[in-house]
C-alpha positions as CSV (number, residue, x, y, z in Angstrom):
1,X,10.0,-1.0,-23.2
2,X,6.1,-1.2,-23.8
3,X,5.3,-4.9,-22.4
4,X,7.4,-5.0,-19.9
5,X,6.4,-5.3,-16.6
6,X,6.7,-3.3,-14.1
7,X,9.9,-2.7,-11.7
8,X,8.3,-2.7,-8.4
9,X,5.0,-3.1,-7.2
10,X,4.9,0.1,-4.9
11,X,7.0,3.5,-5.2
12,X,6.3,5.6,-2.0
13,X,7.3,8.9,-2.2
14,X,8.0,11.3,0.6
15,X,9.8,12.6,3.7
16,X,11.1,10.4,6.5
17,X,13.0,11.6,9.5
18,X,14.6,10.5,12.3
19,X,12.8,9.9,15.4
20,X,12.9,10.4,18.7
21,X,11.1,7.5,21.0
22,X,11.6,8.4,25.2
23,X,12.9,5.7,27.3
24,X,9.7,6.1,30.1
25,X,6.4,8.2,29.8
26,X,6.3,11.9,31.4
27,X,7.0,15.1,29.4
28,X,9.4,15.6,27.3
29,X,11.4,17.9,29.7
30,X,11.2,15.4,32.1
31,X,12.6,12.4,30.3
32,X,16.0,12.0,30.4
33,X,16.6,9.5,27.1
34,X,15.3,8.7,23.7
35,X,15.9,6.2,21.5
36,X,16.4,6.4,17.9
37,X,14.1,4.9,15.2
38,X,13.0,6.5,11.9
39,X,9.6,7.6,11.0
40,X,7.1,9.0,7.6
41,X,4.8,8.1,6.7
42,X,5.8,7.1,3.1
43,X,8.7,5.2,4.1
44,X,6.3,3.6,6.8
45,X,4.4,2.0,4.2
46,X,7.1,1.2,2.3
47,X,8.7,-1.0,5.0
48,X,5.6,-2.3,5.8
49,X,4.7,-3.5,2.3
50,X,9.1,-5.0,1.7
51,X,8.3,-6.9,4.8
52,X,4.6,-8.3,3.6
53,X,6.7,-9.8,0.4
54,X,6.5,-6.8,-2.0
55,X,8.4,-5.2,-3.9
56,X,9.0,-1.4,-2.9
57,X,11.1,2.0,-3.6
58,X,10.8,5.0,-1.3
59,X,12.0,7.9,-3.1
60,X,12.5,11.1,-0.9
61,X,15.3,13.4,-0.3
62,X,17.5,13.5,3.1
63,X,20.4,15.8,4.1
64,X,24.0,14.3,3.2
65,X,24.2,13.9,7.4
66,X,24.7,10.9,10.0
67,X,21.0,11.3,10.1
68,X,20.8,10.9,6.2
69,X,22.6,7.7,6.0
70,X,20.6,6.3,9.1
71,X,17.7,6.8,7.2
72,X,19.1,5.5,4.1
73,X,20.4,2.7,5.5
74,X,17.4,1.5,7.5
75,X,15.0,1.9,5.3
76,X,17.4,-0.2,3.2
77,X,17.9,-2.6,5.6
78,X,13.9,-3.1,5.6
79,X,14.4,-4.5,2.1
80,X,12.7,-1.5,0.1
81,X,15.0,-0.2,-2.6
82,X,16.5,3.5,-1.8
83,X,18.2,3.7,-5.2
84,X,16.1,6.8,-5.5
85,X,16.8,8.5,-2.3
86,X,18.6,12.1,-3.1
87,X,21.0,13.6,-0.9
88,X,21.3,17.1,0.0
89,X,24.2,19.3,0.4
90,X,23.3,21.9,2.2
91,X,19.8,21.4,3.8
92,X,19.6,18.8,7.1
93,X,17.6,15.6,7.3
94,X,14.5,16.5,10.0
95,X,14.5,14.7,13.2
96,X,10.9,14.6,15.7
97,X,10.9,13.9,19.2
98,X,7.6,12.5,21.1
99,X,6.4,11.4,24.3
100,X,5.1,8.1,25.1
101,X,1.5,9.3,25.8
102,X,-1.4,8.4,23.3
103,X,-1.8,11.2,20.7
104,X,-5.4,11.6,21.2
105,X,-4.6,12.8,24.9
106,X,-3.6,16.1,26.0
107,X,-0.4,15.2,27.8
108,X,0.8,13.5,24.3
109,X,4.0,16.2,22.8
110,X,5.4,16.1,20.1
111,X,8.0,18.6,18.5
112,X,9.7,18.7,14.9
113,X,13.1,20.0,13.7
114,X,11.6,19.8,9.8
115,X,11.9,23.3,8.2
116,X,13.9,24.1,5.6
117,X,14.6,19.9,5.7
118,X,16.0,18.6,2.6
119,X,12.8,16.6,1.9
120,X,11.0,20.2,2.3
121,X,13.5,20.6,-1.2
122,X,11.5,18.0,-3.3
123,X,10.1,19.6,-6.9
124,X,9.6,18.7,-10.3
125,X,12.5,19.4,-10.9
126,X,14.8,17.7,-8.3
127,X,12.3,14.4,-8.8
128,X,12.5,12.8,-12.4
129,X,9.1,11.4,-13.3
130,X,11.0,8.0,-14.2
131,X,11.7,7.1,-10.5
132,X,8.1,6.6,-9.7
133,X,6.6,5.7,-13.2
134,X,8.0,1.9,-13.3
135,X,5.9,0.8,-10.5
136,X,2.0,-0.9,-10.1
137,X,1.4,1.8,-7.4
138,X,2.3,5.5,-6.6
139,X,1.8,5.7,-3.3
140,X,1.5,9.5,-1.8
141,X,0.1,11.7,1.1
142,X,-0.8,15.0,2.5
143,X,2.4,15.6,4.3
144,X,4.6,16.2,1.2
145,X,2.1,19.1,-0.2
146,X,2.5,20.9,2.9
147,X,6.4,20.7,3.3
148,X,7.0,23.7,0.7
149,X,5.6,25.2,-2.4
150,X,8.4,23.1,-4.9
151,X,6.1,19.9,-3.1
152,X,3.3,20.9,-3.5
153,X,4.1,21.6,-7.2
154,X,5.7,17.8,-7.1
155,X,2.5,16.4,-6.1
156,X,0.1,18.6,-8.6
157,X,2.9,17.0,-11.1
158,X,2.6,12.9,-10.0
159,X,-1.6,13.3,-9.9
160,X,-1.8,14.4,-13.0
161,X,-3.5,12.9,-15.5
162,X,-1.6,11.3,-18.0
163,X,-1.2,7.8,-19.9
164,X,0.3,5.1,-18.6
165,X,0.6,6.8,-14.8
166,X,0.9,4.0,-11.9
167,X,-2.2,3.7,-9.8
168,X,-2.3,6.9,-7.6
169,X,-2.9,6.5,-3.8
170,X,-3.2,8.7,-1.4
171,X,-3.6,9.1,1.9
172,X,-5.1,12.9,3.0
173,X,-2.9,12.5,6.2
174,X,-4.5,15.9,7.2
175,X,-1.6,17.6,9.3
176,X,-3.4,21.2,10.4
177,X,0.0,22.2,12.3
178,X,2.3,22.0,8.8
179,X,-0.3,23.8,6.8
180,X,0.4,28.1,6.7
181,X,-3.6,28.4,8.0
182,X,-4.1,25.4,9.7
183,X,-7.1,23.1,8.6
184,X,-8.8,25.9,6.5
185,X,-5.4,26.1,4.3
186,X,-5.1,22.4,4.0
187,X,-8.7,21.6,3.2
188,X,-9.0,22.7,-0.5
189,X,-5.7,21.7,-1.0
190,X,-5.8,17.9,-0.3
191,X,-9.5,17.4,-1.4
192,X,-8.0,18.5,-5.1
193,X,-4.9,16.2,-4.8
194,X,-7.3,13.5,-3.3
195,X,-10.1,13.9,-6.2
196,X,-7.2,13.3,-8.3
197,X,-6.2,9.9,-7.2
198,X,-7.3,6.4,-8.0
199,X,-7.3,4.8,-4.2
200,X,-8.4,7.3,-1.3
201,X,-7.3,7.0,2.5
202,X,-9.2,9.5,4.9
203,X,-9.8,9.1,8.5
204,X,-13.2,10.5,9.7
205,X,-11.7,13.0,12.0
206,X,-9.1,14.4,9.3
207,X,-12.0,14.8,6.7
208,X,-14.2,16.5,9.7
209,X,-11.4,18.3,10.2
210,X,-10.3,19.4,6.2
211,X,-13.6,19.6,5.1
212,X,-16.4,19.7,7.4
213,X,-17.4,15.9,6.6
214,X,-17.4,12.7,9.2
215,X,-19.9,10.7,7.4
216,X,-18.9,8.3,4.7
217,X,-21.7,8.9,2.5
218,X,-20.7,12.7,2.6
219,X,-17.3,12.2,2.2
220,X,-17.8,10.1,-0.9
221,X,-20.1,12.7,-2.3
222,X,-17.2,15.0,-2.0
223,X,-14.8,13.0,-4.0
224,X,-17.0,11.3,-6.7
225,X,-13.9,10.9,-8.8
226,X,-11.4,8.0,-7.0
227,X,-12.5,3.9,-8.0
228,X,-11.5,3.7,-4.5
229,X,-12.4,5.6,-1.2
230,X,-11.7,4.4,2.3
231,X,-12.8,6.1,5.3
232,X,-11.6,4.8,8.5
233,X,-13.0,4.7,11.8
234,X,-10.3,4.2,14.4
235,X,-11.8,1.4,16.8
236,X,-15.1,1.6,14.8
237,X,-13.4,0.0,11.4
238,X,-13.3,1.2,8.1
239,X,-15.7,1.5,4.7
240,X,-14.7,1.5,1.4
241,X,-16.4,2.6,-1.2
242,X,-15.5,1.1,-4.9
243,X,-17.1,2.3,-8.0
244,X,-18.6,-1.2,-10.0
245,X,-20.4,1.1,-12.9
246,X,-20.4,4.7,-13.6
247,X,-22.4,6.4,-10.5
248,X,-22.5,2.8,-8.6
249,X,-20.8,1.9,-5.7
250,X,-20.3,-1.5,-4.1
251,X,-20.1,0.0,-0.1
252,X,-18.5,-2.4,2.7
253,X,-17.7,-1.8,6.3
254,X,-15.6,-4.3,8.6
255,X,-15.3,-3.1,11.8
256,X,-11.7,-3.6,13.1
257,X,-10.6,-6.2,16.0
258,X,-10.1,-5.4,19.8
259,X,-6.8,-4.5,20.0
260,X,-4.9,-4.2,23.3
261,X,-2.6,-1.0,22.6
262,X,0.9,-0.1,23.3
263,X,1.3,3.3,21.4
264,X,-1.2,4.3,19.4
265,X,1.4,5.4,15.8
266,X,2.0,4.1,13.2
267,X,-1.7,2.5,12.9
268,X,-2.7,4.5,9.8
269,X,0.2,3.6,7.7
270,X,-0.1,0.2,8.3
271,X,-4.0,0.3,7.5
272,X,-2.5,1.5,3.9
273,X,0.0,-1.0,3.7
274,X,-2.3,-3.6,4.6
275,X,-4.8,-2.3,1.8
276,X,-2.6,-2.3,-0.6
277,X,-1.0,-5.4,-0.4
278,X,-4.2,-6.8,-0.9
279,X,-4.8,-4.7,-3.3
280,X,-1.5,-5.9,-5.1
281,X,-3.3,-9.9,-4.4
282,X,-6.4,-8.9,-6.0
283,X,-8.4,-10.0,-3.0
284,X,-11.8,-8.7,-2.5
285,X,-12.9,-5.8,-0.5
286,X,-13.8,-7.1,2.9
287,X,-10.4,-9.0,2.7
288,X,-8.5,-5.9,2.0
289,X,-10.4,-4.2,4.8
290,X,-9.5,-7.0,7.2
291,X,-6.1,-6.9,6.1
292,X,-5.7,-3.2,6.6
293,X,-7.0,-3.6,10.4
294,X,-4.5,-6.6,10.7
295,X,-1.6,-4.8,9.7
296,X,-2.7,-1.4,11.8
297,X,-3.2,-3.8,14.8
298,X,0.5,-5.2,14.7
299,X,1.6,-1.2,14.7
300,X,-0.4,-0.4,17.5
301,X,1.0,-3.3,19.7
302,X,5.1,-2.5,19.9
303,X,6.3,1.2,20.8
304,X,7.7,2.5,17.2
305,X,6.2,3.2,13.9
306,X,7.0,0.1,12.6
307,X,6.2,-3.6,13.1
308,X,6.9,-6.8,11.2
309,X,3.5,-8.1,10.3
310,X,2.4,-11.4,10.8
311,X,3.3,-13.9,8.3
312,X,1.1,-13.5,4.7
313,X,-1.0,-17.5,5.4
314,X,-1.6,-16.5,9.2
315,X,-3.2,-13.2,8.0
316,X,-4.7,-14.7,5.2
317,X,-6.2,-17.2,8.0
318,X,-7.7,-14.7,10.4
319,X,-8.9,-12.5,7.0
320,X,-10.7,-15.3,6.5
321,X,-12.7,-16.0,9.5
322,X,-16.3,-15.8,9.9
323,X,-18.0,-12.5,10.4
324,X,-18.8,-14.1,13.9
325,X,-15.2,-15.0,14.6
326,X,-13.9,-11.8,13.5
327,X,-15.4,-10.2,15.8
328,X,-14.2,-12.0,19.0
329,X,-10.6,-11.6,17.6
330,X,-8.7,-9.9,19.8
331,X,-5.3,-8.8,19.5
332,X,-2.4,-8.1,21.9
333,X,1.8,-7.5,22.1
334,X,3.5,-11.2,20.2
335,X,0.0,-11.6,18.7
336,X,1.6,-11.5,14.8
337,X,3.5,-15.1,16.1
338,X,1.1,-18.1,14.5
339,X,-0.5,-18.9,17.6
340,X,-0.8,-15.7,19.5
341,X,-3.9,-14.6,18.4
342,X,-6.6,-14.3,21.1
343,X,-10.7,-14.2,20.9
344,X,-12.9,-12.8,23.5
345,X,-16.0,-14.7,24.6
């Protein structure tokens, strides 16, 4: 009913699979064990955001498999609502193994059982607008328009325009190796979905990569449409850019902490989750910034995807530091417990 408020704060909507993590480093022919976990990006966030104190749904669609309900029941178990979650019949859920090496090395691997996954099934059609409309925040990437055509046509559907639509964000996630023609097919592509959004997530390299563009300036001249636009900087921090009056931008940069790393995934969906539950707090920009870098920093020190983030008045605490102070935090494995934050001189 109109008035009503709405049913969760954060819908996230897109493929999650089973993953893969190896029980030592080496190649993947070499190692002789994995353990299971689950990984998306989507459902990343999702998790994420449940465990910051929000209320979240990740809609997506997984095989009617083991794999399914360990999805399903994981994600659940997170404490994001999977009411939504469709199951398959006859497609499988996809699975990814990796290696333990960083992913900006060459020795990193990483291989995907995905197509013709029943997430790669996703449309208009199999999707009902009304499982995403009730919430604050749509939250959307890249990855999904490059699983098939039918999502592709899902996403052109959820950024359109049209009244009463939940904030749209979305992360470019630029993925060259899912795309038909690598970068040069995913460029256009995710600049249109992106230009349709209200809240932008880009990393430097990905829009160098998409569109030929690494400086923020440029990046924002390219996608004059979002309130929103945040390009990130791996260990150099993150800008955003937020519109304050028609062709004005206020433009703020915080550069992130020293982190000490354990595996360097699962950084860029907490940076989103982070923003967004700021976001959700009506906090400020440099506070949403911080909190981004505080939530990618407790990713990058366990091994998996996900990690619980420290509690909402210790990061509230260290978001609120002193420029000077922020920048001798330092951050390392246990550092999300109260106390286990560390500065450098």
């Amino acid at each position: 009913m109109a008035g009503e408020p709405p049913a969760v704060d954060v819908v996230c909507l897109g493929e999650s699979m089973v993953t893969f993590l190896p029980s030592r480093p080496g190649r993947l022919a070499d190692v002789p064990a994995f353990e299971r976990a689950i990984g998306g990006a989507e459902s990343n966030v999702a998790c994420a955001l449940a465990a910051a104190g929000h209320r979240t749904r990740w809609v997506g669609r997984v095989g009617r498999d083991g794999f399914g309900d360990h999805l399903v029941e994981t994600i659940g178990a997170h404490g994001v609502d999977v009411t939504a979650v469709d199951r398959d019949p006859r497609r499988p859920t996809g699975v990814y193994f990796r290696t333990a090496a960083d992913r900006a090395t060459e020795a990193h691997e990483v291989v995907y059982y995905r197509a013709g996954s029943a997430a790669s099934a996703m449309s208009p059609a199999t999707v009902p607008y009304e499982t995403v409309a009730d919430a604050r925040v749509l939250h959307l990437t890249g990855i999904t328009a490059a699983l098939s055509d039918d999502c592709l046509a899902l996403m052109r559907t959820l950024t359109a325009p049209r009244e009463g639509r939940p904030l749209v964000s979305f992360d470019v996630n630029c993925r060259p190796g899912l795309w038909r023609d690598g970068a040069a097919g995913a460029g256009p592509v995710l600049l249109e979905l992106a230009r349709r959004a209200d809240l932008v997530f880009v990393g430097a390299d990905e829009a160098e990569q998409a569109w030929g563009l690494g400086d923020p300036a440029a990046i924002r001249a390219a996608l004059p449409e979002p309130a929103v636009l945040v390009v990130k900087r791996g260990a150099d921090g993150a800008t955003v850019h937020e519109r304050t009056a028609p062709g004005t931008d206020t433009v703020v940069h915080v550069p992130a902490p020293r982190v000490d790393v354990v595996a360097a995934v699962g950084a860029g969906d907490a940076f989103a989750a982070g923003f967004l539950s700021a976001t959700l707090r009506g906090l400020d920009a440099t506070a949403r910034l911080r909190h981004g870098h505080l939530l990618a920093a407790a990713a990058l020190t366990v091994p998996g995807d996900l990690a619980a983030p420290p509690r909402r008045a210790h990061a509230d605490r260290l978001a609120a530091l002193a420029p000077t102070a922020w920048g001798t935090l330092q951050l390392g494995p246990g550092w999300t417990g109260d106390d286990q934050e560390g500065r450098t001189p």
